[in-house]
KEKOLLO-59476 format. One record per atom (N, C-alpha, C): residue in three letters; x, y negated, z. Coordinates in steps of 0.2 Angstrom, whole numbers, padded with zeros to 4 digits, always signed. Example, Ala and Ser with C-alpha at 12.3 -4.5 7.8 and 13.67 -1.06 7.14 Angstrom:
! KEKOLLO-59476
ALA+0066+0028+0039
ALA+0062+0022+0039
ALA+0066+0016+0039
SER+0064+0011+0035
SER+0068+0005+0036
SER+0064+0000+0039
//
This chain:
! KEKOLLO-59476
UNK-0101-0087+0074
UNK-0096-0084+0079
UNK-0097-0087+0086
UNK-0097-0080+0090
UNK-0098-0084+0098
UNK-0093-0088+0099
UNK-0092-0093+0108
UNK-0088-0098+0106
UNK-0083-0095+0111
UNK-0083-0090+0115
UNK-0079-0084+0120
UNK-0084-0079+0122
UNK-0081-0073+0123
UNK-0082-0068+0125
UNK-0078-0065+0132
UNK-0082-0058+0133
UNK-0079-0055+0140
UNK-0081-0050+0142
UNK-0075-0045+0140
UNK-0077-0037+0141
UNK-0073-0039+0149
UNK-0073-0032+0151
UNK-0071-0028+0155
UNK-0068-0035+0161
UNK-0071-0043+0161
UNK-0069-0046+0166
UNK-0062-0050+0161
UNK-0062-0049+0155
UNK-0054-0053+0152
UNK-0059-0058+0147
UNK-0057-0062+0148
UNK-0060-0067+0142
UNK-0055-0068+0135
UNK-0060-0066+0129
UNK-0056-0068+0123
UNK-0061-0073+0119
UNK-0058-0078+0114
UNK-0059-0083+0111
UNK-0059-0081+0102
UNK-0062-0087+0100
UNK-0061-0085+0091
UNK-0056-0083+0089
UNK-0054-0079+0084
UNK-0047-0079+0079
UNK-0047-0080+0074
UNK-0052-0074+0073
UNK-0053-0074+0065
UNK-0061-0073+0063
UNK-0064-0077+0057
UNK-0070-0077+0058
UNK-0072-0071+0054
UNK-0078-0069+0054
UNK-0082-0065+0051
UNK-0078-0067+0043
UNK-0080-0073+0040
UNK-0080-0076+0035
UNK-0073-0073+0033
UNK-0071-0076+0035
UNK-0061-0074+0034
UNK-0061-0068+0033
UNK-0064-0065+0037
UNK-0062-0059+0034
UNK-0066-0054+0029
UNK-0070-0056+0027
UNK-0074-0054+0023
UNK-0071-0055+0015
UNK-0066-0063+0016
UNK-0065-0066+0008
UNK-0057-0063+0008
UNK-0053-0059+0014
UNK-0048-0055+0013
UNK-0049-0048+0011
UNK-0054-0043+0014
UNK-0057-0038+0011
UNK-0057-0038+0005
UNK-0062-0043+0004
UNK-0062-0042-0006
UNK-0057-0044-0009
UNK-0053-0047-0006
UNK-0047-0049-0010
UNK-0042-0043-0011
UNK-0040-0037-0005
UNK-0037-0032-0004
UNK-0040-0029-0009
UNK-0048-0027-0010
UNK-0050-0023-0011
UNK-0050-0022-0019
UNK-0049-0029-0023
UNK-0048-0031-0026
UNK-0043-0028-0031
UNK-0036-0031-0028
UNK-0028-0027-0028
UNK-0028-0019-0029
UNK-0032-0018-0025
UNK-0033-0008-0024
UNK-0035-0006-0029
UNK-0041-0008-0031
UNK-0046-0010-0038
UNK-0041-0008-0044
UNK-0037-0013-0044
UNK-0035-0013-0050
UNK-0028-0009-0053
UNK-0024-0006-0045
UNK-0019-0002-0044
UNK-0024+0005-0046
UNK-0028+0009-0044
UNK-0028+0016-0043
UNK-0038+0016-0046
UNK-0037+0011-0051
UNK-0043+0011-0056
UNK-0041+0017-0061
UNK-0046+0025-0060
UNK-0046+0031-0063
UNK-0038+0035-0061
UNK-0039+0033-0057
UNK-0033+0037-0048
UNK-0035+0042-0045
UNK-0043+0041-0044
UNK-0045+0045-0040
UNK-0042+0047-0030
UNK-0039+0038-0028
UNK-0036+0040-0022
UNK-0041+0042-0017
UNK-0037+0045-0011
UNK-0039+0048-0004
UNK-0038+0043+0000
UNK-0043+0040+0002
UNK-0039+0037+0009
UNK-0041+0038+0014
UNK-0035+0039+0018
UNK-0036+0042+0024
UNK-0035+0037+0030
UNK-0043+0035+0035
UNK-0044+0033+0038
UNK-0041+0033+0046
UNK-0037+0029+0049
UNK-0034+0032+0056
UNK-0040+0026+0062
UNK-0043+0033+0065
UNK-0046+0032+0068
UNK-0045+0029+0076
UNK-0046+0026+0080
UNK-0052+0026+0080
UNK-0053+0019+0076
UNK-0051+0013+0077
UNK-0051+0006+0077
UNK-0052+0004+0069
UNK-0048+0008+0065
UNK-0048+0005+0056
UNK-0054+0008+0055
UNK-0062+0011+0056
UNK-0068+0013+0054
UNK-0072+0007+0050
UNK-0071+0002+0054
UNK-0076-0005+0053
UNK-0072-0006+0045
UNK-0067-0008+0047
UNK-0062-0011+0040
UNK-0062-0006+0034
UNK-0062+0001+0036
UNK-0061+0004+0032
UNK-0067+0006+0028
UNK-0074+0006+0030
UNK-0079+0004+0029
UNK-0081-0002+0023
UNK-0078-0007+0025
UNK-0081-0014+0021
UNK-0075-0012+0017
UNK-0069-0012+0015
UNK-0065-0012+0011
UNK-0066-0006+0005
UNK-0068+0001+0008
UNK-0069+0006+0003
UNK-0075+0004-0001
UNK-0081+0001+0003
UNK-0085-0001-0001
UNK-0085-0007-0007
UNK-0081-0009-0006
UNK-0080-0018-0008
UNK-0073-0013-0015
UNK-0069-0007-0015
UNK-0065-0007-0020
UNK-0070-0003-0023
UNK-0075-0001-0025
UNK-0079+0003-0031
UNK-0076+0007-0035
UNK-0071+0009-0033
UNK-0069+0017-0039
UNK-0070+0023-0035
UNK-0070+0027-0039
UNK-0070+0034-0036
UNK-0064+0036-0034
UNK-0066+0039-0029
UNK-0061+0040-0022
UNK-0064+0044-0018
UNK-0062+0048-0014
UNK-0064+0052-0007
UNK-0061+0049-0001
UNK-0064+0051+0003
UNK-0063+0048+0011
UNK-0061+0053+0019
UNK-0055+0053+0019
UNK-0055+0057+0026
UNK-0053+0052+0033
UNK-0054+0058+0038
UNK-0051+0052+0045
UNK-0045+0056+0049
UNK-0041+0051+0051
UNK-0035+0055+0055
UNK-0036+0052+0061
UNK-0034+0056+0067
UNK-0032+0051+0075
UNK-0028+0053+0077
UNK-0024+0049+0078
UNK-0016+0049+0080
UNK-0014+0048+0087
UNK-0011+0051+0091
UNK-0011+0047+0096
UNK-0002+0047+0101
UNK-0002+0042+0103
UNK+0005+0041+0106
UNK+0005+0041+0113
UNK-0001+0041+0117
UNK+0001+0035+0123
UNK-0004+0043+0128
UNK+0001+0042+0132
UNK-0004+0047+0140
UNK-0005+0042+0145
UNK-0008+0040+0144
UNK-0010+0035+0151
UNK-0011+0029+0148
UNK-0006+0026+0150
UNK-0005+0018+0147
UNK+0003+0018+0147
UNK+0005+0023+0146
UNK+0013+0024+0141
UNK+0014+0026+0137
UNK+0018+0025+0132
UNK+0020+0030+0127
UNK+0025+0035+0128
UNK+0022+0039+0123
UNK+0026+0046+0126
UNK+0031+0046+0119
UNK+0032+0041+0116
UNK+0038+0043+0110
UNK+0037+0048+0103
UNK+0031+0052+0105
UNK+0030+0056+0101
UNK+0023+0055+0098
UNK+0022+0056+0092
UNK+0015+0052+0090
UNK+0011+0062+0087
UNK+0006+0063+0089
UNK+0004+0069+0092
UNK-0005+0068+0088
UNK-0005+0071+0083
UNK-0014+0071+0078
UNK-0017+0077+0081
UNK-0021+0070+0084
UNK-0028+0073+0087
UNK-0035+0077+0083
UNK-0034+0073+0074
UNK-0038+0073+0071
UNK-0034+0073+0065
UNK-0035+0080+0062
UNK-0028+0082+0056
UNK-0033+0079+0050
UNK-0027+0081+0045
UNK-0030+0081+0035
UNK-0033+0086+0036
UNK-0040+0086+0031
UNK-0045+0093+0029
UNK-0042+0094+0022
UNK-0039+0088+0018
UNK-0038+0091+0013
UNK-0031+0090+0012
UNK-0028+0093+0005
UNK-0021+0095+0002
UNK-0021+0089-0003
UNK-0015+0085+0001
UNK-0014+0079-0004
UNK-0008+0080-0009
UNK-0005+0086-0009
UNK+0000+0087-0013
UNK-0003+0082-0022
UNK+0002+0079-0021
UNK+0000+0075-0029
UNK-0005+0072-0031
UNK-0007+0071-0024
UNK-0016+0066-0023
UNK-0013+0058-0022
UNK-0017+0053-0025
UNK-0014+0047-0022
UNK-0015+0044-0016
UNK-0014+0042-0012
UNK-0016+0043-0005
UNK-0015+0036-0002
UNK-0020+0032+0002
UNK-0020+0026+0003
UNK-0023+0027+0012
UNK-0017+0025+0017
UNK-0018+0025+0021
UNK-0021+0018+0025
UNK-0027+0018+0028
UNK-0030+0013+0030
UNK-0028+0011+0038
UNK-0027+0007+0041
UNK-0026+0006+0047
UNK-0025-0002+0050
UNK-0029-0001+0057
UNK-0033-0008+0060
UNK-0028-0011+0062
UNK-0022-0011+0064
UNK-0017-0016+0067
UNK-0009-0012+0067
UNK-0003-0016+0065
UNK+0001-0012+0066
UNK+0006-0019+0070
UNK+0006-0013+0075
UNK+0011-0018+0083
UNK+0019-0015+0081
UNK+0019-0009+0085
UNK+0028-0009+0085
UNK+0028-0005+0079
UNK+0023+0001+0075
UNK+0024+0005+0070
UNK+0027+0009+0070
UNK+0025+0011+0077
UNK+0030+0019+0079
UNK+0026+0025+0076
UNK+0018+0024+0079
UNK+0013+0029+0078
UNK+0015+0029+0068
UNK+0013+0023+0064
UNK+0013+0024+0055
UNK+0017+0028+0054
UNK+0025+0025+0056
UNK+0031+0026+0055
UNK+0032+0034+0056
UNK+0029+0039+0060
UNK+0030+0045+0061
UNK+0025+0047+0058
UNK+0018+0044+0056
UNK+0013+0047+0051
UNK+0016+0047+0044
UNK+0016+0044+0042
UNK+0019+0041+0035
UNK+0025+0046+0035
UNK+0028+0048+0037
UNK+0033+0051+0035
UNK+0031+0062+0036
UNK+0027+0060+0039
UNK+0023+0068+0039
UNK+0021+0068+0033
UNK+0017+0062+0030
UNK+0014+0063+0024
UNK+0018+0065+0019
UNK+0023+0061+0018
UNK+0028+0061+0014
UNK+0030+0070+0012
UNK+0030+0071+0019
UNK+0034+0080+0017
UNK+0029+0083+0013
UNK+0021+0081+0012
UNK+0016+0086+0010
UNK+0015+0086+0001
UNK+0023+0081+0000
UNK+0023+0078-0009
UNK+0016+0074-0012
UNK+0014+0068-0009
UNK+0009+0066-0015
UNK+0010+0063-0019
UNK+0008+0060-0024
UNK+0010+0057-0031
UNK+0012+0048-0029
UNK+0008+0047-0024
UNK+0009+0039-0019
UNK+0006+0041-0014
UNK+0010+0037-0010
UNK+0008+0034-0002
UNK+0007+0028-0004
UNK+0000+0025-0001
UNK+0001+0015+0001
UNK-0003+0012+0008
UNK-0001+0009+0011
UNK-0002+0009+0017
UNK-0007+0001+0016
UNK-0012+0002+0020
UNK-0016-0005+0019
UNK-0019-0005+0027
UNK-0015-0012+0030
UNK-0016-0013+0036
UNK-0022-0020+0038
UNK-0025-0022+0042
UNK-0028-0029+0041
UNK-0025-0032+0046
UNK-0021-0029+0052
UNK-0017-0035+0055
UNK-0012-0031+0057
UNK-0006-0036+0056
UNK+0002-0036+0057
UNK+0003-0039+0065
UNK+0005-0038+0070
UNK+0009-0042+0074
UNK+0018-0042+0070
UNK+0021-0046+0067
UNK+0026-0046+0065
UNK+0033-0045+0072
UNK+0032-0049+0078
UNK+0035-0050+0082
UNK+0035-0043+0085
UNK+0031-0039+0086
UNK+0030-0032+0090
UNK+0033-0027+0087
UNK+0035-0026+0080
UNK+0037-0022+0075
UNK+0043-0020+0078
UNK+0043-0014+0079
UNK+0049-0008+0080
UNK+0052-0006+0075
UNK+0050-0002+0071
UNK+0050+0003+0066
UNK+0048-0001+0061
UNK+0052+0000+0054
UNK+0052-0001+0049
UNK+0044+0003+0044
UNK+0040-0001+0042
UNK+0035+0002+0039
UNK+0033-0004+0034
UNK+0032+0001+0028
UNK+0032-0004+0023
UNK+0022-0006+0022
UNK+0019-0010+0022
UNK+0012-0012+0021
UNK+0012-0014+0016
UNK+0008-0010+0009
UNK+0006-0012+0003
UNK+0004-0016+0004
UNK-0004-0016+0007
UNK-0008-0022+0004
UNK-0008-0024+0015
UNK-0010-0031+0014
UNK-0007-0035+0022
UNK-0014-0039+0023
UNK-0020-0037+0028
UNK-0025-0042+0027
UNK-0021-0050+0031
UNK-0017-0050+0038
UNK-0017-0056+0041
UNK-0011-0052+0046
UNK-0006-0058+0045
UNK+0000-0057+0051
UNK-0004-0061+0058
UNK-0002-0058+0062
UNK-0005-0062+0069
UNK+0000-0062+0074
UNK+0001-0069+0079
UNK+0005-0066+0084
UNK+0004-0060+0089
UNK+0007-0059+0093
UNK+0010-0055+0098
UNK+0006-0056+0104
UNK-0002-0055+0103
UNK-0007-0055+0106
UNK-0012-0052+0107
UNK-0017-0049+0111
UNK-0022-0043+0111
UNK-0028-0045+0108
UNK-0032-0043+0104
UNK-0035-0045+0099
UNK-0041-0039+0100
UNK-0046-0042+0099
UNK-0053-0038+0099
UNK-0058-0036+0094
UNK-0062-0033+0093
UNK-0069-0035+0087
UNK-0065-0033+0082
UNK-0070-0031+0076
UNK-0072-0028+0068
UNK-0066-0022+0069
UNK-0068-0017+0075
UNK-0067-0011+0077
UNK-0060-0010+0081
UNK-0059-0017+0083
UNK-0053-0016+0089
UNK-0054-0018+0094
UNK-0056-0014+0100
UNK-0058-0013+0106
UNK-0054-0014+0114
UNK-0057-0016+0116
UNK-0053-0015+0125
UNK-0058-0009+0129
UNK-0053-0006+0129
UNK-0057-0001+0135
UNK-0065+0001+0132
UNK-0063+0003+0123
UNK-0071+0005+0123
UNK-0077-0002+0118
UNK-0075-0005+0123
UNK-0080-0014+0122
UNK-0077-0017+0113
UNK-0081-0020+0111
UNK-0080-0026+0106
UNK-0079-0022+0099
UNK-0079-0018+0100
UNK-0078-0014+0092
UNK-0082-0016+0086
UNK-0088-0018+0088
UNK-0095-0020+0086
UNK-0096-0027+0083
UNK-0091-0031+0084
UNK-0091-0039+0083
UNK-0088-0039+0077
UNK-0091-0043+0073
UNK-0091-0045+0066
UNK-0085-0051+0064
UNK-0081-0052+0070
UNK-0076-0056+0072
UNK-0072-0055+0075
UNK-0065-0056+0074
UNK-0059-0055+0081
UNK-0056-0061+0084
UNK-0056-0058+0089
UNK-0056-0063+0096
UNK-0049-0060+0097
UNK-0046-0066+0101
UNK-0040-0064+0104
UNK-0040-0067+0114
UNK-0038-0062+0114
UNK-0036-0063+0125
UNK-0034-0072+0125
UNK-0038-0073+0129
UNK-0036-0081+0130
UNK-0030-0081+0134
UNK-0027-0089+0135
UNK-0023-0087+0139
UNK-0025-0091+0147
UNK-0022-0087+0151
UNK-0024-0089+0158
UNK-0020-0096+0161
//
């Protein structure tokens, strides 16, 4: 693990290692494993930032399963607009499908919280939501996280698919913004 980084001029430091997070994957993955063994679940991938995770963790739970991708989006500019607006819809019909919703970070839980309850109208047999980071302090909206890879504080965090402006997606490690 590098010992800091520096996209776009902001410096970020170690958080979590490669390691760690590898030995929580397969631990998640695990849980999954043994919940929706001959389920046949969908999990629907929210784009952009859950790719990397959602990647190692579908591979690492080994049952049969399908895979789609959603992009959800809140923000016009660098505000939120209150309304959470799919960029990138369902291809398929989850009615009474089991459905395992994946996603890279949940801060205030406004975007899940209006996803999740879309879902809900379309009747599937389960919803479960598998997140790999929590900010707990950020949290607006009520949203339940089945399976939880790491609570984190109230910090901007980068790498294994969470990016600033673009940068760090690519790192096999999450950094977090040092402080200045």
């Amino acid at each position: 693990m590098k010992k800091n980084i520096t996209a776009h001029g902001l410096s970020f430091e170690p958080f979590i290692s490669e390691a760690e997070i590898n030995t929580r994957v397969e631990a998640l993955s695990s849980q999954i494993r043994q919940q929706y063994e001959g389920k046949q679940p969908l999990f629907i991938v929210v784009l952009n930032g859950a790719f990397v995770f959602a990647a190692d963790l579908i591979r690492a739970c080994d049952i049969a399963c399908e895979v789609t991708f959603v992009r959800l989006a809140s923000y016009e500019g660098t505000a939120s607009t209150g309304k959470v607006a799919t960029v990138l819809g369902l291809d398929f019909d989850v009615k009474n499908r089991h459905l395992i919703v994946v996603e890279d970070i949940v801060d205030s839980g406004r975007t899940l919280y209006h996803f999740m309850g879309e879902l809900k109208k379309k009747e599937p047999a389960s919803i479960s939501l598998v997140a790999l980071l929590l900010k707990p302090d950020a949290l607006q909206f009520s949203v339940k996280i089945d399976y939880l890879g790491f609570e984190i504080p109230n910090k901007f965090v980068v790498g294994y698919g969470l990016d600033y402006n673009g940068l760090c997606r690519n790192l096999p490690s999450i950094y977090q913004l040092k402080d200045r």
